[in-house]
VEXDREN-2710 file (C-alpha; in Angstrom, 1 decimal):
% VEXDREN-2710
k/r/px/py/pz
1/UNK/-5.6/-28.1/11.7
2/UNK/-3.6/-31.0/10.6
3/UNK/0.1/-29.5/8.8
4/UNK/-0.1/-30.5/5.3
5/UNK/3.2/-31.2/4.4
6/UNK/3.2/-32.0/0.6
7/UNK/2.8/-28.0/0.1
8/UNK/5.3/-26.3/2.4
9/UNK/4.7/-22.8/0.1
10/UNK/1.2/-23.3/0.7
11/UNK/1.4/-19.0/1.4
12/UNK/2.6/-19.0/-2.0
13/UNK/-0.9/-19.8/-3.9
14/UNK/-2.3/-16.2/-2.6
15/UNK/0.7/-14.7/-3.2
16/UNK/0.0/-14.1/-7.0
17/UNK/-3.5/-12.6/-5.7
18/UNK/-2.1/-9.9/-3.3
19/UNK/0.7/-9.0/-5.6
20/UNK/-1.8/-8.3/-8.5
21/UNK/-4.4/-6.7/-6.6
22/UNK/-1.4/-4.5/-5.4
23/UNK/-0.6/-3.5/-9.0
24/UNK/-4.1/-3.0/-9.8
25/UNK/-3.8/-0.2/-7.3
26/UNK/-0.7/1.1/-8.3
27/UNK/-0.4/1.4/-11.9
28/UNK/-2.4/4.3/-11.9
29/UNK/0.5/6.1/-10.3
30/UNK/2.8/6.6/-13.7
31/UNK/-0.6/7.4/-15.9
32/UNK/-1.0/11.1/-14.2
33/UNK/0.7/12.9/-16.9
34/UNK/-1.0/11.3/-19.3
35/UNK/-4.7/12.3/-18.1
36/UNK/-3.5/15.8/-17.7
37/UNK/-1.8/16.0/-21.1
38/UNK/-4.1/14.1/-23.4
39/UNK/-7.1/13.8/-21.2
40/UNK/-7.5/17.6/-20.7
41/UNK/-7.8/16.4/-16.6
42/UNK/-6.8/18.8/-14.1
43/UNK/-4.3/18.3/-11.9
44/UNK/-6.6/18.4/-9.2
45/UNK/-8.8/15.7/-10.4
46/UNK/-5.7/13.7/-11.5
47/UNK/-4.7/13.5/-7.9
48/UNK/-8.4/12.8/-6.9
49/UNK/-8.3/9.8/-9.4
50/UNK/-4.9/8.4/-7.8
51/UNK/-6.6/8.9/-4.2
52/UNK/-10.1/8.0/-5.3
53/UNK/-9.6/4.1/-4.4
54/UNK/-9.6/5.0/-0.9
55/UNK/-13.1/4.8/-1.2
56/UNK/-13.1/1.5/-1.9
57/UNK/-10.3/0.5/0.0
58/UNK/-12.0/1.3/3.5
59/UNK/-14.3/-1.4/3.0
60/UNK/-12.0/-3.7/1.4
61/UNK/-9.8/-3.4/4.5
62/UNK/-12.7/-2.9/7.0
63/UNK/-15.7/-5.0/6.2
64/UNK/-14.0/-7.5/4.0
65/UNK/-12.3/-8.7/7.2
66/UNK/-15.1/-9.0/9.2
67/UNK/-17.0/-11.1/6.7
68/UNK/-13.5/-13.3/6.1
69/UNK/-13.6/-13.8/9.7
70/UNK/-16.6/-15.4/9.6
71/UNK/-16.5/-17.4/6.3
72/UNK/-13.1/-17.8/5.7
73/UNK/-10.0/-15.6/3.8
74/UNK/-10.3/-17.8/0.3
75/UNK/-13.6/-16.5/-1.1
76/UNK/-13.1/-12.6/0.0
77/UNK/-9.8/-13.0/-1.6
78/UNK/-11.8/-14.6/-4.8
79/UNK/-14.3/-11.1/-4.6
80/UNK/-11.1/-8.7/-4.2
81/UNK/-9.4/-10.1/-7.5
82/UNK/-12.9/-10.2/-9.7
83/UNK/-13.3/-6.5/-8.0
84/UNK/-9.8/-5.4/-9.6
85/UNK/-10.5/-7.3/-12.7
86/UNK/-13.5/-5.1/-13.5
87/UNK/-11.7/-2.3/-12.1
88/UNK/-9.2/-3.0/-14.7
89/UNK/-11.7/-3.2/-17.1
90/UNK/-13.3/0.2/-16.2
91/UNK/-10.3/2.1/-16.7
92/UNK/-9.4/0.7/-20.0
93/UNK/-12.7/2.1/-21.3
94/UNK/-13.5/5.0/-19.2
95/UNK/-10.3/7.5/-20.8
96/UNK/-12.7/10.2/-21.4
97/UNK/-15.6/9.5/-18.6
98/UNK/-14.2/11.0/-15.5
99/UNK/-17.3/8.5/-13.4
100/UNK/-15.8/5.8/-15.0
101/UNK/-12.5/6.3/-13.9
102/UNK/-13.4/7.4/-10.8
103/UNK/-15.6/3.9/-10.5
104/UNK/-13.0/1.6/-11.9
105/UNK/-10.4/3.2/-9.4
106/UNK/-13.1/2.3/-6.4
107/UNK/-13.1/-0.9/-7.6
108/UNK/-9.3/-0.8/-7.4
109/UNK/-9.3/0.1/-4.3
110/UNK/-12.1/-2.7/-3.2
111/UNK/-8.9/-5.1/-4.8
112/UNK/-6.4/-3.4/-2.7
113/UNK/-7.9/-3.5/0.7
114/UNK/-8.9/-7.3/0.8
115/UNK/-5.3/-7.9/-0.3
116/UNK/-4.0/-5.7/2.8
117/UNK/-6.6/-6.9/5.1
118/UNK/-7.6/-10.8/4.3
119/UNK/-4.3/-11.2/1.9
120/UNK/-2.4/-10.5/4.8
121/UNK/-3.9/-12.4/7.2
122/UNK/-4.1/-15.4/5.0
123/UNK/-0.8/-15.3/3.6
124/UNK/0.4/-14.9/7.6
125/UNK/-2.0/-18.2/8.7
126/UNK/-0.3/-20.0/6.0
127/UNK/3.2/-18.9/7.4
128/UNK/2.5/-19.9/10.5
129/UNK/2.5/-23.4/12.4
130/UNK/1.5/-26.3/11.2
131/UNK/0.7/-25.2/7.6
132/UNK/4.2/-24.3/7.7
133/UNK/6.8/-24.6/10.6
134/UNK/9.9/-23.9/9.1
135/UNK/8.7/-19.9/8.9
136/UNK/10.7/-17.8/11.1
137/UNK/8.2/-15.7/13.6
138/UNK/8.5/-12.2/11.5
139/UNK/7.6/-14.2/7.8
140/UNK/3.8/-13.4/8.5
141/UNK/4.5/-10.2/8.4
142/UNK/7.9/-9.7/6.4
143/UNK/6.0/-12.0/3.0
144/UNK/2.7/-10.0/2.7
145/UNK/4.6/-7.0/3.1
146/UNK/6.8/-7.8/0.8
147/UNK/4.3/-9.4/-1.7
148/UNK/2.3/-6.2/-1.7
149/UNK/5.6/-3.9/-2.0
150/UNK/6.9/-5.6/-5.0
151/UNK/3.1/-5.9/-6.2
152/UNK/2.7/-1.9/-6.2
153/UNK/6.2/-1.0/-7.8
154/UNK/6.4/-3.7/-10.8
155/UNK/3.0/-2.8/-12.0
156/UNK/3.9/0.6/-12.0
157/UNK/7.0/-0.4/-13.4
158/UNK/5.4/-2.3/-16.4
159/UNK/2.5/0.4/-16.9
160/UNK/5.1/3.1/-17.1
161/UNK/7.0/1.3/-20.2
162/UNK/3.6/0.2/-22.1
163/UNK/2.6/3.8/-21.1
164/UNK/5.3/4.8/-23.0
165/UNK/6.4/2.8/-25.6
166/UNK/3.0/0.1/-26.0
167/UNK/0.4/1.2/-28.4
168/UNK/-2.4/2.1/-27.2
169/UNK/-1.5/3.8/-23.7
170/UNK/-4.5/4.3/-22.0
171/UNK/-5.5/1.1/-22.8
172/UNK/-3.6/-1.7/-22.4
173/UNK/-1.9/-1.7/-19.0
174/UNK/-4.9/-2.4/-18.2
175/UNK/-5.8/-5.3/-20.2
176/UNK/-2.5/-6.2/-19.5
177/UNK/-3.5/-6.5/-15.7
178/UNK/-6.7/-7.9/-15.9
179/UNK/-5.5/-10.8/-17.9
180/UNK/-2.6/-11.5/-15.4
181/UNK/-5.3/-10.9/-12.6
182/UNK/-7.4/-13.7/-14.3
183/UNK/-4.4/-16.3/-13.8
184/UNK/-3.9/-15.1/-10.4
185/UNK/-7.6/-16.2/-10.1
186/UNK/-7.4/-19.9/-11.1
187/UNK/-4.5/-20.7/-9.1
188/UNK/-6.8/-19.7/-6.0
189/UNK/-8.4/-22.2/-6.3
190/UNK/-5.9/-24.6/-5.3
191/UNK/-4.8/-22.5/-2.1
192/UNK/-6.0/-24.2/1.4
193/UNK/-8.1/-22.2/3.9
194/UNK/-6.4/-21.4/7.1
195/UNK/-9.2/-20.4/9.0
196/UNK/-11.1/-23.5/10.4
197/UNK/-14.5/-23.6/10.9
198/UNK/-14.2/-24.0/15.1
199/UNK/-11.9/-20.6/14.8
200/UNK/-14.2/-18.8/12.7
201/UNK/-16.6/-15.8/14.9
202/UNK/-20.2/-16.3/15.0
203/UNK/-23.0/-14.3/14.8
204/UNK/-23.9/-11.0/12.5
205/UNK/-20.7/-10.2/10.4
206/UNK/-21.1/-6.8/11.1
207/UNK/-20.4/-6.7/14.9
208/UNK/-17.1/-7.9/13.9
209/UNK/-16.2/-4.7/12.6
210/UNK/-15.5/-3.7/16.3
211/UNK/-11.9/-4.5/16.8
212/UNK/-11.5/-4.2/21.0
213/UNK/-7.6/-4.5/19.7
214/UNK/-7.5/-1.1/18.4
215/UNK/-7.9/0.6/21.8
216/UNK/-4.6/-1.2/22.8
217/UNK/-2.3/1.5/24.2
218/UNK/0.0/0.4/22.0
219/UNK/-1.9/0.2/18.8
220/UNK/-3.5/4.0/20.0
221/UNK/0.3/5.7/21.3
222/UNK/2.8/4.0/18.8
223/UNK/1.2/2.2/15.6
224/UNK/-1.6/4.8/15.5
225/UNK/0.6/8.4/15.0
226/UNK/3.0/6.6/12.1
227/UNK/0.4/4.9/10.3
228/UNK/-0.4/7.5/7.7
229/UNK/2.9/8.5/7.1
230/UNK/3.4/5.1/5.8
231/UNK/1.8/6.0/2.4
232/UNK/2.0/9.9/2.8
233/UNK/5.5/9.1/2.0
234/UNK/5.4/7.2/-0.8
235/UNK/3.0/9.9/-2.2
236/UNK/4.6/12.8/-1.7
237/UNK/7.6/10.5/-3.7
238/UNK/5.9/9.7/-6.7
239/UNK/2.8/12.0/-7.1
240/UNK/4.8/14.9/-6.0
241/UNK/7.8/15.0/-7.0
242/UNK/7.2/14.4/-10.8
243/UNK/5.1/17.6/-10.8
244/UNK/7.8/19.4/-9.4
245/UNK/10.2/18.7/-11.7
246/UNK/8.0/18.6/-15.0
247/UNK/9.4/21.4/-16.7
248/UNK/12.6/20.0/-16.9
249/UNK/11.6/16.2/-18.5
250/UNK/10.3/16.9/-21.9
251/UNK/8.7/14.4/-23.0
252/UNK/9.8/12.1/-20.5
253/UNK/7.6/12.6/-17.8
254/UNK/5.7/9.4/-17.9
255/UNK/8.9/7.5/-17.8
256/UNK/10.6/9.4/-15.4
257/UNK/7.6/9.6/-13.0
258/UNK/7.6/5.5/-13.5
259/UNK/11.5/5.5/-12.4
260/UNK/10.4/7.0/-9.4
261/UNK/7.6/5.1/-8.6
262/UNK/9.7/2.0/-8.5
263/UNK/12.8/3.4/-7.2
264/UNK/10.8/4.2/-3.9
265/UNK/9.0/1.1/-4.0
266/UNK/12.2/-1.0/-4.6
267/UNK/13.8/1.1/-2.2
268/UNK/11.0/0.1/0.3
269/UNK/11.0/-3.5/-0.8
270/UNK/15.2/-3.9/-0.4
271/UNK/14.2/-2.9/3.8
272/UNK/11.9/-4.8/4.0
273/UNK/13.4/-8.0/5.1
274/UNK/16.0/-6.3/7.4
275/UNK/13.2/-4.8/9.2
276/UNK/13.5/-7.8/12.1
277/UNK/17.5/-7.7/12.7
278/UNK/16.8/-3.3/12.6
279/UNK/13.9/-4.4/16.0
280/UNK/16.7/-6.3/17.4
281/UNK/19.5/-4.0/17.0
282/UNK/17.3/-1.0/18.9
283/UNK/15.9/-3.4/21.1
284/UNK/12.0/-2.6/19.5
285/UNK/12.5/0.9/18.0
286/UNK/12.5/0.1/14.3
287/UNK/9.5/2.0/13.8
288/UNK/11.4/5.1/15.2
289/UNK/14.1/4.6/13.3
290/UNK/11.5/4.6/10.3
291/UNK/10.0/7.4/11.2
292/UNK/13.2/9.8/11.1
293/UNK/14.1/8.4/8.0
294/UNK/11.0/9.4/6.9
295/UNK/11.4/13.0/8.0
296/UNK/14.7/13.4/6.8
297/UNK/13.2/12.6/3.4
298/UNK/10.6/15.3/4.0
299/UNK/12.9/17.7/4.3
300/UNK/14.7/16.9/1.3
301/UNK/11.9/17.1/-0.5
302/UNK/11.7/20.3/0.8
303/UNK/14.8/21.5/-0.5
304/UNK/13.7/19.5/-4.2
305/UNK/11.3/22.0/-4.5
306/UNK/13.2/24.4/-4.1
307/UNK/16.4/23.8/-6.2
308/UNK/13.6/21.5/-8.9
309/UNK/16.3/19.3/-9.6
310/UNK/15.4/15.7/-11.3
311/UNK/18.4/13.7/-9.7
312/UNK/17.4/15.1/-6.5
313/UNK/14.3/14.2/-6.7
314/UNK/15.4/10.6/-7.5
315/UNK/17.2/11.1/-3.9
316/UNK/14.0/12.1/-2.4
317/UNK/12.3/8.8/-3.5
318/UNK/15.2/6.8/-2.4
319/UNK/14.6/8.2/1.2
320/UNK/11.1/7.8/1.3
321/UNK/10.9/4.8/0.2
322/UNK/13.3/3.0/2.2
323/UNK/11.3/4.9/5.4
324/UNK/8.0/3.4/3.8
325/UNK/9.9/-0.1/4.2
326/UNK/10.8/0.0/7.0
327/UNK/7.7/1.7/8.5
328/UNK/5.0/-0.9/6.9
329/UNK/6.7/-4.0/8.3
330/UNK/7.7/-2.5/11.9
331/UNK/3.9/-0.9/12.4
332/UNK/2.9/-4.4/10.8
333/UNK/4.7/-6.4/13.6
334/UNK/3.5/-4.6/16.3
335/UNK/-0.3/-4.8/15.1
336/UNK/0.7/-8.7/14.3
337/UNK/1.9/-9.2/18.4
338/UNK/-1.6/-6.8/19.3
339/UNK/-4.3/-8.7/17.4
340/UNK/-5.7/-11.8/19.3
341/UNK/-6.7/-14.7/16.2
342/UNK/-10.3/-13.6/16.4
343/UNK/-9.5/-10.1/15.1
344/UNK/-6.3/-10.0/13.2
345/UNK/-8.0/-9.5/10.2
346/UNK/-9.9/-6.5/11.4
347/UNK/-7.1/-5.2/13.2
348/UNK/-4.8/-5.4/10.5
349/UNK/-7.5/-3.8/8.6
350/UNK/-7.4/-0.8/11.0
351/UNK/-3.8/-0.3/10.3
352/UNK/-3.9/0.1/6.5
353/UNK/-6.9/1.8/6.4
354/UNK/-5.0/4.3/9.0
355/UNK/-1.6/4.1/6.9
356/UNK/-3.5/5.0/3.2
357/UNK/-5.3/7.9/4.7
358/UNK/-2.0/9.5/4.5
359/UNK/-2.4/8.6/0.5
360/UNK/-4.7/11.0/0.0
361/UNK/-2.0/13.9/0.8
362/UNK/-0.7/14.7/-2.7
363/UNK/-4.5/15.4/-4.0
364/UNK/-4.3/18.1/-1.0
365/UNK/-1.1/19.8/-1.8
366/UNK/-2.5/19.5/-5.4
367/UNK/-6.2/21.4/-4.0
368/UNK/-3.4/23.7/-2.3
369/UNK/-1.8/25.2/-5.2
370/UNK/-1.4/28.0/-6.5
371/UNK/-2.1/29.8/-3.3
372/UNK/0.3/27.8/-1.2
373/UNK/3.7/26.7/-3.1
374/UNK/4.7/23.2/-2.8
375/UNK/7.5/24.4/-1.4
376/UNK/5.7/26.0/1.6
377/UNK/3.3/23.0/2.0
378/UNK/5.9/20.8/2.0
379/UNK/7.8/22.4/4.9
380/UNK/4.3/21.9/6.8
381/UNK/3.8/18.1/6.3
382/UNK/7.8/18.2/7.1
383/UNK/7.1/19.8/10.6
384/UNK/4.1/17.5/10.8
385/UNK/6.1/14.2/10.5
386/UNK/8.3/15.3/12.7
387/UNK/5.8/16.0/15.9
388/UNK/4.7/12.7/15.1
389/UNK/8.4/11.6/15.3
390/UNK/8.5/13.2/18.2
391/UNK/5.2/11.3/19.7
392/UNK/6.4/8.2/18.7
393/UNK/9.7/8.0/20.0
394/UNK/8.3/9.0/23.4
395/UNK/5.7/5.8/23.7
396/UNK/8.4/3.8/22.1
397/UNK/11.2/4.3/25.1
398/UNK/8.3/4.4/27.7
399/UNK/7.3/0.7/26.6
400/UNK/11.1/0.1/26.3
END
């Protein structure tokens, strides 16, 4: 492929994309309070709402990868936006229909996943040579990361305030989005393709959902055992904490579980870039380091629970999210210096599907309660992440 050097930033045209598929996905996050107060929800099928897009994620990380790898990132990445948009849509209109949330938030998760999986690998094509050589060797995986950080904690961000202050609250964050979303759309179509046809796979799409990567002992020992604290952490953060603390808000609950929201994900987003000189400095143990950060955080979350103080909890997210940082971009490396060109895609795919399982952990603790105490659940998934620690650190010095 020829460089094309009148657009330098060509990674910048999908960048728009993957950041507002990534608030699509998000901006959920800050409306819990809201469906429980003045939707009557439960906080049970609150929770199942924020985890309910990992049904469509899966295949938005999964199978959109395999057909991408086949006919190219652009038009998946064209279906994932038009996915959130109705999404979007779905939600603005579904306040009272629990199916209707519960579709629109598939459909947010079908956004999210070809933004992890082919947004990803597209955005690290075009940060590669020759579509652009002045990239350093970590931007493919330091600008998606990024994109997609900064994507899920400024849509929660601005849902949080029209939540809050906006008429019309469970309404137009997401008319909001889908209009931004629609932008985001028409400047896709000036973004090049970075798959050529000669590098594309051949055959029935669906045998390219085997990824022979995955069974790399590297991917199964080290990426494998952190990848679903990656997200567990930013849940237990800001779909935890708020309910921990509720009692003492008021009426600021929606705000303050906003603040929390993007505190860990601006937390996670201000790592994010020093991810590559933390590799260096450990000589390839960033991912550990991540990893204890991330337990250390578990067990003051622990002790949040206890005391059910608000700044505290602000501490917790802090924690969390600069272990979710550091954690997305150092698993994200080793998956990127794994994958062969044929199955990137799919193996990157693999790896967030494997990281947003652990999403689904405050809808558990939620199921949990009343008959276990966050308090005591928390000390569980505490002791949890830390055998993982534990695992992690051992295949990391024996590859050392």
């Amino acid at each position: 492929m020829r460089a094309d050097r009148g657009r330098p930033a060509a990674w910048l045209r999908p960048a728009p994309a993957v950041f507002l598929l990534a608030w699509g996905g998000n901006h959920f996050t800050p409306l819990l309070h809201l469906y429980e107060q003045l939707g009557g929800y439960a906080p049970w099928q609150a929770n199942l709402l924020l985890g309910m897009y990992v049904a469509g994620l899966v295949p938005g990380l999964l199978v959109a990868a395999a057909i991408s790898d086949q006919h190219g990132r652009k038009p998946l990445l064209v279906a994932g936006t038009i996915a959130a948009i109705v999404g979007s849509v779905l939600l603005a209109i579904g306040f009272h229909a629990f199916a209707l949330l519960c579709l629109g938030r598939v459909c947010a998760g079908l956004g999210v996943g070809v933004a992890m999986s082919v947004g990803t690998s597209w955005m690290k094509e075009l940060s590669s040579p020759p579509l652009d050589s002045r990239a350093s060797a970590t931007a493919g995986a330091r600008r998606p990361a990024l994109t997609l950080t900064l994507g899920f904690a400024l849509g929660a961000g601005v849902t949080g305030a029209l939540a809050q202050w906006a008429p019309g609250p469970a309404v137009t964050p997401y008319l909001v989005h889908g209009l931004l979303a629609l932008g985001a759309l028409a400047l896709l179509a000036t973004a090049p393709e970075s798959l050529p046809v000669h590098r594309r796979a051949r055959g029935p799409w669906w045998r390219d959902l085997r990824v022979p990567s995955a069974a790399h002992r590297r991917f199964t020992r080290l990426v494998v055992p952190a990848a679903p604290w990656v997200f567990a952490a930013a849940g237990v953060a800001y779909a935890i904490m708020p309910s921990i603390v509720r009692d003492r808000l008021g009426p600021w609950t929606t705000l303050y579980a906003t603040a929390l929201t993007v505190l860990t994900l601006g937390a996670g987003a201000l790592v994010q870039n020093a991810v590559p000189a933390l590799n260096r400095l450990t000589r390839g143990h960033a991912l550990v380091i991540g990893l204890a950060l991330m337990t250390i955080g578990m067990l003051l979350a622990v002790l949040a629970s206890i005391v059910r103080d608000p700044a505290l909890a602000l501490l917790v997210a802090a924690v969390l999210g600069a272990a979710y940082g550091i954690c997305v971009v150092a698993g994200l490396l080793h998956v990127q210096d794994i994958a062969t060109p044929q199955d990137l895609a799919g193996l990157t795919g693999v790896y967030y599907s494997l990281a947003y399982a652990g999403f689904l952990l405050p809808t558990l603790l939620a199921l949990l309660t009343p008959a276990v105490t966050y308090t005591a659940s928390l000390a569980g998934v505490a002791l949890a992440c830390a055998a993982c620690l534990t695992v992690v650190a051992r295949a990391s010095l024996r590859r050392a």
